[in-house]
C-alpha positions in Angstrom: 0.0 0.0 0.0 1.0 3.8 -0.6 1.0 5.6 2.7 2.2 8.9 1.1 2.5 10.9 -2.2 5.0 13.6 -2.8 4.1 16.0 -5.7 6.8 18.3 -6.7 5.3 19.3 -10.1 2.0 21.3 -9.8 -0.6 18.5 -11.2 -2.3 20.4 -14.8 -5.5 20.9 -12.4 -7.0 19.6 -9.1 -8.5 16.6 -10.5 -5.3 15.3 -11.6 -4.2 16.2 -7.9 -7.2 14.1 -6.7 -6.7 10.9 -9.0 -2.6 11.1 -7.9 -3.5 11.7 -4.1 -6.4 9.1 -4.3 -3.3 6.0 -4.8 -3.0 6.8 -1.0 -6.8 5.3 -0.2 -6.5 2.1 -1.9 -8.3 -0.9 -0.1 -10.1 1.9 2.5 -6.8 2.6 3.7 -5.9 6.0 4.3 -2.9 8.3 3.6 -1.2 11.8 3.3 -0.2 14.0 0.1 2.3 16.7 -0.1 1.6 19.1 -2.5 4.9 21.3 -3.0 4.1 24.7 -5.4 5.7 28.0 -6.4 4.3 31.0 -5.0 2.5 31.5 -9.1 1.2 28.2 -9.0 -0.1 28.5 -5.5 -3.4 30.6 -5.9 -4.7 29.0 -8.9 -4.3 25.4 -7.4 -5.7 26.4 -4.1 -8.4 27.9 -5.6 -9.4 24.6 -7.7 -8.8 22.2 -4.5 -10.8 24.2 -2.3 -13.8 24.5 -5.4 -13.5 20.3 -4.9 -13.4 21.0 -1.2 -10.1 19.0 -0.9 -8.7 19.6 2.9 -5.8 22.1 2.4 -2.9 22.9 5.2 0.0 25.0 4.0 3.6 24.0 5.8 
């Protein structure tokens, strides 16, 4: 099983992000997802994730 995925290329939009991130809940297990973005790609994708309210925390 995939306990976490590590993006450090901004997916094209959030439901790539979702189909990469979803590897992590295979089999009803869960997982994590690190999303690492430039400060331009940063308020487009946010925007998108929280439209598919995906939970967002920024380290």
């Amino acid at each position: 099983s995939i306990n976490w995925v590590i993006q450090f290329d901004c997916p094209p939009d959030a439901n790539t992000y979702i189909h990469r991130v979803g590897r992590t809940a295979r089999f009803q297990h869960g997982g994590e997802a690190l999303l690492i973005l430039t400060a331009r790609e940063e308020q487009g994708m946010i925007k998108q994730l929280e439209d598919k309210k995906a939970p967002i925390k920024k380290i």
